[in-house]
C-alpha positions in Angstrom: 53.7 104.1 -37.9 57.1 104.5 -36.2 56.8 108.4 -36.3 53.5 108.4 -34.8 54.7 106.5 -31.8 57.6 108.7 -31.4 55.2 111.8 -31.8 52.9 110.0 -29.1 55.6 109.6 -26.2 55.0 111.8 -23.2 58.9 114.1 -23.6 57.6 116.1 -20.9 58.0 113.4 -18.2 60.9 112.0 -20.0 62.6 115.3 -19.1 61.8 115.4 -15.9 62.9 112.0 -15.4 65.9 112.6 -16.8 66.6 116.2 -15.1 66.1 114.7 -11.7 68.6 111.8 -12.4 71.3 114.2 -13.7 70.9 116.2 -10.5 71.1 113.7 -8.1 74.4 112.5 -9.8 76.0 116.1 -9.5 74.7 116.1 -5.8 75.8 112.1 -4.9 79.0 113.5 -6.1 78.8 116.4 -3.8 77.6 114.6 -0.8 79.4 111.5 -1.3 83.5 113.2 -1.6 84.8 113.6 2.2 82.5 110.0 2.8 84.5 108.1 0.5 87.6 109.6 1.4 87.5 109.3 5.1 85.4 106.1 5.4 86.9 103.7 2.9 90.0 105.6 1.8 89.3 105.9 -1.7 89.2 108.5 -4.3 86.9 110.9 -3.7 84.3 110.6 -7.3 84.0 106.9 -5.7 80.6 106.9 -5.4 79.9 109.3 -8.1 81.5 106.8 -10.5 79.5 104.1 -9.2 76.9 105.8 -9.5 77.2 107.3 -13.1 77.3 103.1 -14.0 74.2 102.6 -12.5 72.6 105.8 -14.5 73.7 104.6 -17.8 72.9 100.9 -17.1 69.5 102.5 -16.1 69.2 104.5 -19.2 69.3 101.4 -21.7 66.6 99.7 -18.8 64.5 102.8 -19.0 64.9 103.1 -23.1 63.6 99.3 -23.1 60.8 99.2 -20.9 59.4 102.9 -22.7 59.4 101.1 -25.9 58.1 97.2 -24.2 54.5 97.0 -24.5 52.8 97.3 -21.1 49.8 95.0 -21.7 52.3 92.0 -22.1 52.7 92.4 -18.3 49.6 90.8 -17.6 50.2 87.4 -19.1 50.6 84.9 -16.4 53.2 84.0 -18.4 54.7 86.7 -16.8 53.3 87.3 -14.0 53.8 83.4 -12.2 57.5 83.3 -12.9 57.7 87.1 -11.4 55.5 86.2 -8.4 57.8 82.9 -7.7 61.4 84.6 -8.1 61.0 87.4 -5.6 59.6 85.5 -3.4 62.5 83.3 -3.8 64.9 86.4 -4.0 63.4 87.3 -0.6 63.7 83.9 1.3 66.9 83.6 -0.3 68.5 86.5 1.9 67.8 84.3 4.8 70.6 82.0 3.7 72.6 84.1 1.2 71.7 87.7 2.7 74.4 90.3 3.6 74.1 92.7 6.5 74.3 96.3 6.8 72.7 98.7 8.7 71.5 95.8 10.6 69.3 94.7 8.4 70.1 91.3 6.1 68.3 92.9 3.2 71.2 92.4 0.2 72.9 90.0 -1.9 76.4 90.8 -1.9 77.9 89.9 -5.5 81.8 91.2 -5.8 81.5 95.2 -5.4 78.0 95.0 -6.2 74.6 94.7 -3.9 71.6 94.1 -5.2 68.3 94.9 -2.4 65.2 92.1 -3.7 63.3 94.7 -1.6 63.5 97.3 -4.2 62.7 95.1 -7.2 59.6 94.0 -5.5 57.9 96.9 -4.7 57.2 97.1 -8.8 56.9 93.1 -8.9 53.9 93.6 -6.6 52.4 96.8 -8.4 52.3 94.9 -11.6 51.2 91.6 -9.7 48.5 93.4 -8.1 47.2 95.8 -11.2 47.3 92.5 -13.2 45.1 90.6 -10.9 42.2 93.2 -10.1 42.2 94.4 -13.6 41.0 91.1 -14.4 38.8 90.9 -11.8 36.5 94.1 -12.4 33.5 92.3 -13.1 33.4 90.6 -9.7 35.5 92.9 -7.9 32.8 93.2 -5.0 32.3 90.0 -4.1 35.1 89.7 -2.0 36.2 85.8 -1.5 36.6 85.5 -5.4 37.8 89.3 -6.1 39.2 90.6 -3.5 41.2 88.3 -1.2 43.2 86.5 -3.5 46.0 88.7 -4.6 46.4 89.2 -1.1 48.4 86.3 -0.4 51.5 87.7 -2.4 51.3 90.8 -1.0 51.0 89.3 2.7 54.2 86.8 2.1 56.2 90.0 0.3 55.8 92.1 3.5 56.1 89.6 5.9 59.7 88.3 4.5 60.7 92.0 4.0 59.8 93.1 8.2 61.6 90.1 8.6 64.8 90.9 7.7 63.8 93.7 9.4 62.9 96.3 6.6 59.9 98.0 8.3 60.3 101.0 5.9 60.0 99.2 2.3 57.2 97.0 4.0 55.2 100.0 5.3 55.9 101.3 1.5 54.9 98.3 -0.4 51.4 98.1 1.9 50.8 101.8 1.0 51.0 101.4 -2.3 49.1 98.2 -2.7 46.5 100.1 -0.5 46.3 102.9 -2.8 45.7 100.3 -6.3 43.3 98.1 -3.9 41.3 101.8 -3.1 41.5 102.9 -7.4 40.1 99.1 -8.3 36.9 100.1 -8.0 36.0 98.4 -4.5 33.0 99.2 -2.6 33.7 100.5 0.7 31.9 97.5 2.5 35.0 95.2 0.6 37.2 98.1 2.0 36.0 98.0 5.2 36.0 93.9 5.1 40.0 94.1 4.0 40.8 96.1 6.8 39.8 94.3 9.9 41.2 91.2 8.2 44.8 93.2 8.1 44.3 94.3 11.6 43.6 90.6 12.5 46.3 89.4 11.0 49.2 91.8 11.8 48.5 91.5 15.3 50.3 87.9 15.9 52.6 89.4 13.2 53.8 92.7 15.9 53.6 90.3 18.8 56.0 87.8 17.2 57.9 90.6 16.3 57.3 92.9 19.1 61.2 92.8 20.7 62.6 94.2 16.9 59.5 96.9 16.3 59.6 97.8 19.6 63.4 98.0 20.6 64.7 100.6 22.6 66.5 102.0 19.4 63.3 102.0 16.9 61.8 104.0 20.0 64.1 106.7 20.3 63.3 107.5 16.7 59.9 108.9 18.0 61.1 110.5 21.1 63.4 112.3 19.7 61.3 114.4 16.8 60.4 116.6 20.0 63.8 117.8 20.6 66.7 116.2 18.8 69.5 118.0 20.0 68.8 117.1 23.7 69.7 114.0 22.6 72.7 115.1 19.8 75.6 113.1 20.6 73.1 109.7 20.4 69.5 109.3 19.0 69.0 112.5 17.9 72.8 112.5 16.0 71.0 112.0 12.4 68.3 114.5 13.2 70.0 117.3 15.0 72.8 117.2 11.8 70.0 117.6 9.2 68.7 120.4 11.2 71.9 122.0 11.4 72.2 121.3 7.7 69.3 122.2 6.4 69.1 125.9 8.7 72.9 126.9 7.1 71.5 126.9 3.8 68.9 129.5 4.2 67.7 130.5 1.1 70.2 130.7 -1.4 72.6 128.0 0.1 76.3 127.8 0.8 77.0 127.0 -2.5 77.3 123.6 -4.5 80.1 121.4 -2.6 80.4 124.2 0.4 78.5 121.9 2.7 79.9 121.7 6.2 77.8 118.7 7.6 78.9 116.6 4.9 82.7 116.4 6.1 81.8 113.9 8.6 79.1 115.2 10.8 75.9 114.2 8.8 75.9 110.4 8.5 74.3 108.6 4.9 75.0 112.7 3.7 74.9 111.1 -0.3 72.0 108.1 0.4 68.6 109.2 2.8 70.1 112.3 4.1 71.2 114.1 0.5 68.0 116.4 0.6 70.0 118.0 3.8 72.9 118.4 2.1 70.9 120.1 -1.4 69.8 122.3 1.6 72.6 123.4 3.1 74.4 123.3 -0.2 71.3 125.2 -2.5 69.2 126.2 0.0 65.4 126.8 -0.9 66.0 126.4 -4.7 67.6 123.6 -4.7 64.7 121.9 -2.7 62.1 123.2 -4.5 63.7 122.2 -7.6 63.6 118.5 -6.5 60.6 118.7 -5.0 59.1 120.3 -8.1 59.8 117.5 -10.4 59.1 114.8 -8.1 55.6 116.3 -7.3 55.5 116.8 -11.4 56.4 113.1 -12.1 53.8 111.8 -10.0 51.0 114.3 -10.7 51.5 113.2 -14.5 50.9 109.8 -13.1 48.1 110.0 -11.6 46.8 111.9 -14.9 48.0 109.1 -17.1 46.1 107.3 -14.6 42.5 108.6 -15.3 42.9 109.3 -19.1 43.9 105.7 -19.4 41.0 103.3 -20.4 42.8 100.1 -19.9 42.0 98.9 -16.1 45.6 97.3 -16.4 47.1 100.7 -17.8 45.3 102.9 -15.2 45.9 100.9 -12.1 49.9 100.2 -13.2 50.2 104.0 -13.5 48.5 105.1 -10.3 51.0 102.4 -8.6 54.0 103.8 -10.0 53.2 107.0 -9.6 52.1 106.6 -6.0 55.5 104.3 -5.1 57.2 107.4 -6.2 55.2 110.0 -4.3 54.9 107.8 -1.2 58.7 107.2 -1.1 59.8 110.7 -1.8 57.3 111.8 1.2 59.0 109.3 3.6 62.4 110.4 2.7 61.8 114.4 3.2 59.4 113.8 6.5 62.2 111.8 8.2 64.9 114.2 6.9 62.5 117.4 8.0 61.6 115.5 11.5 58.3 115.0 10.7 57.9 111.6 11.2 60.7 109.0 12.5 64.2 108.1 10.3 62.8 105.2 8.4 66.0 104.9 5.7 64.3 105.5 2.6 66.2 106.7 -0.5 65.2 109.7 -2.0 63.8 109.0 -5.8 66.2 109.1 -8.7 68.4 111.6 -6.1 70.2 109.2 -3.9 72.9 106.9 -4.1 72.4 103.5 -5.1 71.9 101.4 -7.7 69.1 98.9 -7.1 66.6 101.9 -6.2 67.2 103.9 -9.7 67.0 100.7 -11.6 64.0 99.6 -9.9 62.8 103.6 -11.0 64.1 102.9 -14.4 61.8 100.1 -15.1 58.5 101.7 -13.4 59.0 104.7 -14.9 59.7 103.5 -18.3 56.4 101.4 -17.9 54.5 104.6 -16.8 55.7 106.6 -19.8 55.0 103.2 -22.6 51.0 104.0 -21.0 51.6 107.3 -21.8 52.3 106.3 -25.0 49.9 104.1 -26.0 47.4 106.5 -24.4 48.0 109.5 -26.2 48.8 107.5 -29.7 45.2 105.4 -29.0 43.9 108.9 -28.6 45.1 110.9 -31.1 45.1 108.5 -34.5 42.5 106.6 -33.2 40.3 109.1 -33.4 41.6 110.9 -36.6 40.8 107.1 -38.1 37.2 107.1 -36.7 36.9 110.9 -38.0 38.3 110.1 -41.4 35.7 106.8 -41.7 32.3 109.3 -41.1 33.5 111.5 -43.6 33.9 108.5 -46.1 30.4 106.9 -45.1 29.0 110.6 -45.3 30.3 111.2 -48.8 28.8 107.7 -49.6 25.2 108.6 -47.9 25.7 105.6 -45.6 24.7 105.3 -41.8 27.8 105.0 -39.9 27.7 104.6 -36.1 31.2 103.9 -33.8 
């Protein structure tokens, strides 16, 4: 029994998992020397020893939740007392929150800080695959199918752009769009849903219309034009990533040769450290990352659909989906295709709530993978094995 389940686990996507993390150490160490030397005045493998904690406290998370069955995630159980402590986590940073980067998203625990935020991005992917899972055989009428789980989801966000976090709310509300579109909604429901979120985020934006619309979350647009008319103030960020990204060319400086690092490129080892692989590795080193991130996702989404379990299949296209949709953010606002929104890059950057939030989605995706391909595979070789019996017996056997 044991083998078979070690047989049955997806080692591909472990690999990749695994590859990715490795790398972004190496390149949080690169990034993240002249930082901690000039900024705090501490050794310089600072934040690469930080960081190697918070890998190996992430391996034994990620070893656990591969092996923890997934379908025990649906238990209310579970789900109540998951629901009602982050949204307690959330209104707690209200009272207890730190500050940084103007936002009072952290608890601040000795030399650690722990971001809610990050933690409920998978609360509310497992809250909301939970929920409509259960749901499928009323899942079109919409007052008793559809609106429901919404309340969680509409309490998360709003505590989250609160703080203000506008980039882990917009995140959150794309992946709960993307489980809410694979639940097997008519479009009608669809179309119901999303002139109730239009209704509703409209006193939402005017209430908060003085933080969305400030003069700083503004330059963030008008600068993508031309950042480096505006260098030495909004465009800073931008016109350093450029610089950054153009010097590594194709083949790259070479690994810890990056110039924008020493003090030019701000957050060079947390949302910017897809510049610095730039300028460092050039093209390989950002179509390595790119290639595994695009790899763990697309396996995913194919967990996803060979998945008969409506729990399994909509927890897998949510993690997979938080992963693609994050990593897109991060490169876009590093690229200047959309504005800086401060979003880590996945398993790459510094910090240690993000990779253990990734630890614990991930290991869930690769336990479906599991139980997938072990339901598959000896399932069938049982049902094979049965017909031949019944056959040798001259019996009438039907699955």
């Amino acid at each position: 029994m044991v083998k078979k389940i070690l047989k049955s686990y997806d080692y591909s996507l472990i690999l990749a998992i695994f590859l990715l993390s490795a790398f972004g150490l190496i390149m949080v160490y690169s990034a993240s020397m002249a930082y901690a030397v000039q900024r705090y005045g501490v050794a310089s493998d600072y934040f690469y020893q930080k960081q190697k904690l918070f890998m190996l406290g992430s391996a034994a998370v990620f070893i656990f939740t591969a092996a923890f069955p997934y379908k025990a995630l649906k238990s209310t159980k579970f789900l109540l007392p998951m629901v009602m402590i982050s949204l307690v986590g959330l209104f707690g940073l209200f009272v207890f929150g730190h500050v940084a980067g103007n936002a009072q998203s952290w608890f601040k625990i000795g030399p650690l800080s722990i971001q809610p935020s990050e933690f409920v991005k998978l609360c509310v992917i497992i809250y909301l695959a939970a929920v409509y899972a259960k749901k499928q055989q009323y899942i079109n009428k919409f007052n008793q199918g559809v609106l429901p789980p919404l309340a969680y989801l509409i309490l998360a966000c709003g505590f989250i752009a609160i703080q203000p976090d506008f980039g882990t709310a917009l995140i959150i509300a794309l992946i709960a769009i993307t489980i809410i579109f694979s639940s097997g909604m008519n479009l009608k429901n669809i179309m119901k849903l999303m002139l109730m979120v239009l209704i509703l985020i409209t006193p939402v934006i005017l209430v908060l219309w003085n933080k969305i619309f400030s003069v700083k979350r503004l330059d963030r647009f008008t600068v993508l034009s031309d950042p480096f008319a505006t260098a030495q103030n909004a465009g800073f960020h931008l016109a350093n990533s450029y610089i950054a990204i153009g010097s590594g060319g194709i083949n790259g400086l070479g690994l810890g040769r990056s110039i924008q690092k020493l003090g030019y490129l701000p957050e060079s080892h947390t949302d910017f450290i897809m510049a610095i692989i730039a300028e460092e590795l050039g093209i390989w080193g950002v179509g390595v990352v790119i290639l595994l991130l695009g790899y763990i996702v697309l396996r995913g989404i194919y967990i996803a659909l060979q998945c008969k379990d409506p729990f399994g299949s909509l927890l897998a296209i949510g993690i997979s989906s938080m992963v693609g949709i994050q990593s897109f953010i991060n490169l876009a606002g590093v690229s200047g295709v959309i504005p800086l929104t401060g979003v880590p890059l996945p398993f790459v950057s510094y910090g240690g709530s993000s990779l253990l939030q990734l630890a614990l989605a991930t290991g869930i995706l690769v336990n479906i993978s599991m139980f997938v391909k072990y339901e598959k595979k000896y399932k069938n070789k049982q049902d094979q094995k049965l017909i031949k019996e019944h056959q040798k017996d001259g019996k009438v056997f039907s699955i």
